[in-house]
N, C-alpha and C positions, 0 to 999 in steps of 0.2 A: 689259720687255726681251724681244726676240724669244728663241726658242729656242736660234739658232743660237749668240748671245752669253752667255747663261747661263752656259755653262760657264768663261766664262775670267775672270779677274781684274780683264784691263785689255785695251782697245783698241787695239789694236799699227796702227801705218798702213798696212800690204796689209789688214789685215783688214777694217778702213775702208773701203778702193778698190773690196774687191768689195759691198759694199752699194749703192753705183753714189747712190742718190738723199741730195743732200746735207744736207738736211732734215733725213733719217734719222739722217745721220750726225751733225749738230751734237745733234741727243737726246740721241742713246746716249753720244756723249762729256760729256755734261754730267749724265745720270742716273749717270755710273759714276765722278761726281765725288765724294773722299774729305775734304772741307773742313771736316766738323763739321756735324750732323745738324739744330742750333734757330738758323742764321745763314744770309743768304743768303753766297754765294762771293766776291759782289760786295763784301761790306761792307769799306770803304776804301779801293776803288778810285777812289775821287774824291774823297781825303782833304783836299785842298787847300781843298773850296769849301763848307768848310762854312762856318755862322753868318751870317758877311756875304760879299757881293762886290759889287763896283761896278754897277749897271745896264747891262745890254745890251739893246738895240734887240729886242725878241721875248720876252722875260722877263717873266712874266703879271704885270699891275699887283696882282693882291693880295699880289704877293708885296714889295712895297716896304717899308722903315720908315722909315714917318712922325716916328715920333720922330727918326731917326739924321738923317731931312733935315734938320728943326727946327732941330739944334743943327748940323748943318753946310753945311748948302744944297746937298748934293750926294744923288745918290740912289742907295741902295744896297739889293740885293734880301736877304729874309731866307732863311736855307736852314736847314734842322732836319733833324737825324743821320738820324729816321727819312723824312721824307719829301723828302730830297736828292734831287732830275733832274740828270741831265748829260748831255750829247751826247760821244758816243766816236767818232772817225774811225780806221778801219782805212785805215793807206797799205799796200799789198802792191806789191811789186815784182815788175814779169813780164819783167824783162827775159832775155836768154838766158841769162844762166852759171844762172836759176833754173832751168834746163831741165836741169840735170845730174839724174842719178842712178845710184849702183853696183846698186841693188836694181831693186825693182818701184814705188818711189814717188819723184818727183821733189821735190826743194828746192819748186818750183812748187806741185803737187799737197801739200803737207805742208802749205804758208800758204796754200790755200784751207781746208782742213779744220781749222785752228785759228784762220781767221777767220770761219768758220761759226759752231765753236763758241763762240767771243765773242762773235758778235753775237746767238747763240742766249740767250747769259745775260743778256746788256745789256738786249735784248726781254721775257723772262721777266720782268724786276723793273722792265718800265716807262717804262724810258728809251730816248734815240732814238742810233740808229748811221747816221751817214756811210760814205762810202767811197774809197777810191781810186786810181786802178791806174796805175802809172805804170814806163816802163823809159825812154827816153831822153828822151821826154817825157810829161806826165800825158795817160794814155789816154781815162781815163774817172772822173768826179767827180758820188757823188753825193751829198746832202745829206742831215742826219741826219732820220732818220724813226723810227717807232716801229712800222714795219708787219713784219712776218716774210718780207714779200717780197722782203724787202732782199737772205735768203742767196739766193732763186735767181735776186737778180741777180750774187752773187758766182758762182757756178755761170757764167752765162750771159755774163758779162764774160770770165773768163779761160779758158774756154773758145773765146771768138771772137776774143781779142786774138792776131794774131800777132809775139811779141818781137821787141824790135831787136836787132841784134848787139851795139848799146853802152848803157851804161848811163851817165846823169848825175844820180847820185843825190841829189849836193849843192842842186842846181840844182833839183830835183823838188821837196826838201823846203821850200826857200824858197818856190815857187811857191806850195805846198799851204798854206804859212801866212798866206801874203796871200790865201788862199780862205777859210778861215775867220774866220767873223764875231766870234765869240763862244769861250771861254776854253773847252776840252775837255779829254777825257780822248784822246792820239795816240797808237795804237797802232802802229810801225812792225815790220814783216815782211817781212826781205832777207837777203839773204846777204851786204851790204855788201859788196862786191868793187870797191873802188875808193879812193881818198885818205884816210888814220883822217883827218887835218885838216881835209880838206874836207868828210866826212860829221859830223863832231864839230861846226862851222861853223853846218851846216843842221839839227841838232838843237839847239843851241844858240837857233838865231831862234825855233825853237816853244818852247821854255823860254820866253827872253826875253818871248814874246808871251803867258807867262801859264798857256801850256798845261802840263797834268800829262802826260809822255813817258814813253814805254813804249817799249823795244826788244826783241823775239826776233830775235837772229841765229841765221839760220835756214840749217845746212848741211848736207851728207851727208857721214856718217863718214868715207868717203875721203878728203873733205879734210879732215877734224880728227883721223886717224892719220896718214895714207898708208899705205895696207899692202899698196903696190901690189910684185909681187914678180914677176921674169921681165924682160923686156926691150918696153916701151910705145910708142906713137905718141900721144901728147896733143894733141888739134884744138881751139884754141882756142876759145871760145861767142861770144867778143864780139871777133872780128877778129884775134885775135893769131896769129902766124905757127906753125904744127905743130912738137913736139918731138918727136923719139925718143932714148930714153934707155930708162937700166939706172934704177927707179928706187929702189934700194937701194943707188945711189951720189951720191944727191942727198939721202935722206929726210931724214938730221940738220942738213943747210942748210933743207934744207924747213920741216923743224918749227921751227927755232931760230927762222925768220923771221916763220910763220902762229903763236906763241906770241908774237911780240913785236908783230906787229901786232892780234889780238886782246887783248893787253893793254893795248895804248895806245888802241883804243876804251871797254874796259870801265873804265882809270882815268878817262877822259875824261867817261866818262857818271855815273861815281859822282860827279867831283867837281862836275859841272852838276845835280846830285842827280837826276838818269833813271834809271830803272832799265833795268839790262839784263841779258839772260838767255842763254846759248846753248843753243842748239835743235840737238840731231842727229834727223836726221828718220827714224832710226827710233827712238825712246820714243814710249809710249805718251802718246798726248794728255792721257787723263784722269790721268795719273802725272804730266807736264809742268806743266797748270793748277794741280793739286792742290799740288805743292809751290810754285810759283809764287804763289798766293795766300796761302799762308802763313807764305812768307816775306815777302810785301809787308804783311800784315796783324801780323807781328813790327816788322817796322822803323816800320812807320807805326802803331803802340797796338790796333790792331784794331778804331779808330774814327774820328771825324772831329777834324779838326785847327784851332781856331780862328785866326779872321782878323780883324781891325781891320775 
């Protein structure tokens, strides 16, 4: 670990932003990862697919059994604890409201650096990462690979992508699951600002279709206190018409509502069994993964999960 990081605990995100090279940045957040020293971080992250799963088109033939066709004429691939593959797709959303920020680092800039370091970990242990970037429509799709080249395509994607003002997030995720071939680990990364129904919907189809779903909603503080104090102009990101207001005569309409719409995503996705997490985009990444996989590695045995 370079010198400059030695000294601190944990990787805060300005700290992050000035290391500038994003490479760098997925290491450092994944060396200053606190998961438990003789496991990789990964372990259960793709709890669903172990033992058997039905055959997909690109699924190495030694991996078949023979016997299981035998007795039932269908073919199904074999997968063991230790040497499980998965392909993981990162959706990131670039649409505008992810352009918000009260600080130095944006909603935007926070899900490049914790898709970095996903796809840093995903690489390290072997497996391939997808990608995908999408705000009113999907920008850019790529397919999962095992190369490390992949983050400075994340770098280089959302860097060149200029957001729409709208987002159609329901509508993206449908897309994104008629793109995929084969049954994965979906990593979604947004700040979901639009219908809990209609995004619950389109998380719903990647379940349905088999996939293990993953959500960070991913915001900045300002919108999960308010503690905006003084008298404000609020310029809408995605078209909506300017406010000016006191906003410490709205905050407890505010919260009462960003609390009940946050809840009725997070019931929505416990009971489609998704996991999901809220992400204020200033924690520390390696403090975010760190708990984050150990609570998914609590709820799911800390191992794999057999299947028919």
């Amino acid at each position: 670990m370079s010198e400059h990081l030695s000294d601190t605990s944990y990787l805060d995100p300005e700290l992050l932003e000035q290391l500038g090279d994003l490479e760098v940045i997925a290491r450092e957040v994944v060396e200053g990862l606190r998961v438990g020293s003789h496991r990789s971080p990964l372990k259960g992250f793709s709890t669903e697919f172990a033992h058997h799963r039905q055959y997909a088109p690109g699924d190495p033939m030694r991996t078949l059994d023979w016997r299981v066709f035998g007795r039932t004429d269908r073919y199904y691939t074999k997968l063991f604890e230790a040497e499980t593959n998965f392909d993981c797709h990162l959706l990131i959303d670039a649409s505008s409201s992810m352009t918000y920020r009260s600080g130095t680092v944006s909603k935007l800039e926070y899900a490049k650096f914790l898709s970095a370091a996903l796809a840093y970990l995903v690489l390290k242990q072997r497996d391939s990462i997808g990608l995908s970037v999408f705000d009113a429509e999907v920008r850019a799709y790529l397919p999962p690979k095992s190369s490390r080249s992949i983050i400075l395509e994340i770098d280089r994607l959302l860097r060149d992508i200029k957001p729409s003002p709208k987002t159609s997030l329901a509508k993206q995720l449908h897309d994104v699951a008629m793109m995929m071939r084969r049954r994965s680990v979906v990593v979604v990364i947004s700040d979901l600002l639009s219908d809990a129904e209609d995004i619950l919907a389109g998380l719903d189809h990647l379940r349905h279709d088999g996939h293990n779903v993953i959500v960070f909603h991913t915001l900045d503080p300002y919108e999960i206190d308010f503690p905006f104090d003084g008298t404000w102009r609020f310029e809408g990101l995605e078209g909506e018409e300017p406010l000016t207001t006191q906003p410490q005569r709205i905050r407890d309409e505010y919260l009462a509502e960003f609390n009940k719409y946050r809840d009725a995503l997070q019931d929505g996705c416990v009971g489609a069994n998704i996991d999901y997490t809220l992400v204020n985009t200033t924690r520390p990444l390696d403090q975010l993964l760190s708990e984050f996989f150990n609570e998914r590695e609590t709820l799911h045995g800390g191992g794999t999960t057999a299947r028919p």
